[in-house]
DRENDO-1510 file (C-alpha; in Angstrom, 1 decimal, always signed):
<recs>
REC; n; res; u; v; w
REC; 1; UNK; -31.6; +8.1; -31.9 .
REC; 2; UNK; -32.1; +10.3; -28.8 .
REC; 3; UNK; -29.8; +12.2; -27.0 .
REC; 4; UNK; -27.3; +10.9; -24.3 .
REC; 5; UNK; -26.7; +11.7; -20.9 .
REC; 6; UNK; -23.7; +13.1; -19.4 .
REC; 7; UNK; -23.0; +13.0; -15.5 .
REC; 8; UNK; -20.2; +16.1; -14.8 .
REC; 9; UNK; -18.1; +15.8; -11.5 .
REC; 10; UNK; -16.9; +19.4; -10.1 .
REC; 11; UNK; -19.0; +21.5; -12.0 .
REC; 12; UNK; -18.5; +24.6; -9.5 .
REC; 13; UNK; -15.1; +24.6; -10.5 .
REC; 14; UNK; -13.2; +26.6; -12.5 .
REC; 15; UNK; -13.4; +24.3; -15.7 .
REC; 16; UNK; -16.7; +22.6; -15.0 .
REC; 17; UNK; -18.6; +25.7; -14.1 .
REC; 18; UNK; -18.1; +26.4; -18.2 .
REC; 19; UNK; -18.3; +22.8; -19.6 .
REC; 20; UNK; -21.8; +22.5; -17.4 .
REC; 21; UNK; -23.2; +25.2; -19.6 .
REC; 22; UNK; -22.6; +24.1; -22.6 .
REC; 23; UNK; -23.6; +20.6; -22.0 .
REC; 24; UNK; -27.2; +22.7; -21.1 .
REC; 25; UNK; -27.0; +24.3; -24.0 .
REC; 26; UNK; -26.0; +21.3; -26.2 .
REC; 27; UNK; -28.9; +19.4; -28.2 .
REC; 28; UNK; -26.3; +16.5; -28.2 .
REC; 29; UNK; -27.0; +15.6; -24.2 .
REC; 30; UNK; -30.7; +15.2; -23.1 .
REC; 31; UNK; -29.6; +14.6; -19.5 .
REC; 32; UNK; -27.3; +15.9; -17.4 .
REC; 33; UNK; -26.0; +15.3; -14.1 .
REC; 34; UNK; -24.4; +17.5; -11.5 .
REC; 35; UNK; -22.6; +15.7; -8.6 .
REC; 36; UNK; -20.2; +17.2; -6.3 .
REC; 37; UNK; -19.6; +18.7; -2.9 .
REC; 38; UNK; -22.1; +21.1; -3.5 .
REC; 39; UNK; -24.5; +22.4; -6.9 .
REC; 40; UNK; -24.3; +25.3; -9.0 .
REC; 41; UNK; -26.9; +27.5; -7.8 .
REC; 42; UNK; -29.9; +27.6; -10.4 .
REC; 43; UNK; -29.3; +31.7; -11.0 .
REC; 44; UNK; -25.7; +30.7; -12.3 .
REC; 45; UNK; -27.2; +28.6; -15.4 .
REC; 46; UNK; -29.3; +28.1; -17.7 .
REC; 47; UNK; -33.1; +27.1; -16.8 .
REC; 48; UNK; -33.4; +23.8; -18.0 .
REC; 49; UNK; -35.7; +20.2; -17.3 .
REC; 50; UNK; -32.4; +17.8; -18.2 .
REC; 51; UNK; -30.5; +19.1; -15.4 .
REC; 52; UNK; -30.0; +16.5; -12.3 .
REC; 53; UNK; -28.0; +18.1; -9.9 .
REC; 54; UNK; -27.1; +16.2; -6.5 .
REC; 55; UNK; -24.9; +16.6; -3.4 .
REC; 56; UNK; -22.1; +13.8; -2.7 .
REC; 57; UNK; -20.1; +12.9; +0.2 .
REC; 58; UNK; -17.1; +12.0; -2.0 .
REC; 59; UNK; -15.8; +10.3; +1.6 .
REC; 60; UNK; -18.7; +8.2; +0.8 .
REC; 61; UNK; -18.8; +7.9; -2.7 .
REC; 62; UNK; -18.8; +4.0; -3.2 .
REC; 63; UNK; -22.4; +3.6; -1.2 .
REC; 64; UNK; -24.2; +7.1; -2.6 .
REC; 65; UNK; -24.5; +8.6; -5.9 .
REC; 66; UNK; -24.2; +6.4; -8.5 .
REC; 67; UNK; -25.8; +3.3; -7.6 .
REC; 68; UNK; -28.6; +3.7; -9.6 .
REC; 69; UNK; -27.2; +5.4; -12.4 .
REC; 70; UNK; -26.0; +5.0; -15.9 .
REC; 71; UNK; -24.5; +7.5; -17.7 .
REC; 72; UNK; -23.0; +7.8; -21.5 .
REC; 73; UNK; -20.4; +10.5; -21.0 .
REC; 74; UNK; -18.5; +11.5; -17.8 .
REC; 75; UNK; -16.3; +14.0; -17.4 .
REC; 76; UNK; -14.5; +14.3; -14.4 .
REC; 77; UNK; -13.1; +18.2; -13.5 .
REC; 78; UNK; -13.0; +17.8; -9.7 .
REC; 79; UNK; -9.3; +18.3; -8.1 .
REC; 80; UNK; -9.4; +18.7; -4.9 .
REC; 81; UNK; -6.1; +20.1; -3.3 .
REC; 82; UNK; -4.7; +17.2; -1.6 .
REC; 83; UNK; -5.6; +14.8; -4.8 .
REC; 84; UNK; -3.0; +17.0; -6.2 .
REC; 85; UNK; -0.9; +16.5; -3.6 .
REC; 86; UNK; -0.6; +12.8; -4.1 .
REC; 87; UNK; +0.9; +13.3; -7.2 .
REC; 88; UNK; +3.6; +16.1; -6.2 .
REC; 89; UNK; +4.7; +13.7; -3.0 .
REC; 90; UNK; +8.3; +13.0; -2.9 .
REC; 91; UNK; +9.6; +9.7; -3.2 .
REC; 92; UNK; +11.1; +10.0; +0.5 .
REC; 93; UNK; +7.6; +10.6; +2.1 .
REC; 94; UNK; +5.1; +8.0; +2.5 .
REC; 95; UNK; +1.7; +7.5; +0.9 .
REC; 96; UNK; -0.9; +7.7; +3.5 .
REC; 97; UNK; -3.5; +4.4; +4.1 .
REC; 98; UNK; -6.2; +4.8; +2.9 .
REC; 99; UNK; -8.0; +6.2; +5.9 .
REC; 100; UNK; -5.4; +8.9; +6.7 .
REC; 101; UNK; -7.0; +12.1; +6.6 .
REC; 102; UNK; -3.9; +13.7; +7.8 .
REC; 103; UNK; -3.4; +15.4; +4.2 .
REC; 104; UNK; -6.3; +17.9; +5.2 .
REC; 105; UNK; -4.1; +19.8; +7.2 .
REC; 106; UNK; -1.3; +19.8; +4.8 .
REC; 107; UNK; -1.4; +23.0; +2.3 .
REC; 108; UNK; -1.0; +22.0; -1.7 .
REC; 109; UNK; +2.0; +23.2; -3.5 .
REC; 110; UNK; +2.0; +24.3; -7.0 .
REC; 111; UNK; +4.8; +22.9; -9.2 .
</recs>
């Protein structure tokens, strides 16, 4: 049986900057995808041929990145501040539409 592929969103992050490298160093996964806002820079990991790394518009993500793809494993370690903040609303303040970038100028607080 060969290996199988893993795609790995938010890999710059604090947590996927350290699950990229060992999914590079794992014999398990013979490819590997990087998508997010932006790549790990190639001195930051391990050289390697099963690395696909990619830039996405996550504003766009429905028409870009993973049309084409198929992947076994996904892990998903991308938070991005005012995701978090859509789960630490209160109940008296409305959830936006789904075109309301308004949340960008808001600041995330921690709980």
């Amino acid at each position: 049986m060969s290996g199988q592929s893993a795609l790995i969103l938010g890999a710059t992050g604090a947590t996927g900057k350290h699950l990229l490298k060992e999914l590079i160093s794992s014999s398990h996964f013979t490819k590997i995808g990087e998508y997010g806002r932006r790549v790990t820079p190639q001195s930051q990991i391990p050289a390697t041929n099963k690395l696909e790394q990619k830039v996405v518009d996550f504003e766009t993500i429905n028409r870009t990145a993973f049309q084409n793809d198929r992947w076994d494993v996904i892990f998903i370690t991308y938070v991005q501040c005012s995701v978090s903040h859509l789960f630490l609303r209160t109940k008296t303040e409305p959830i936006p539409k789904a075109r309301d970038h308004s949340w960008k100028r808001r600041k995330c607080s921690r709980v």
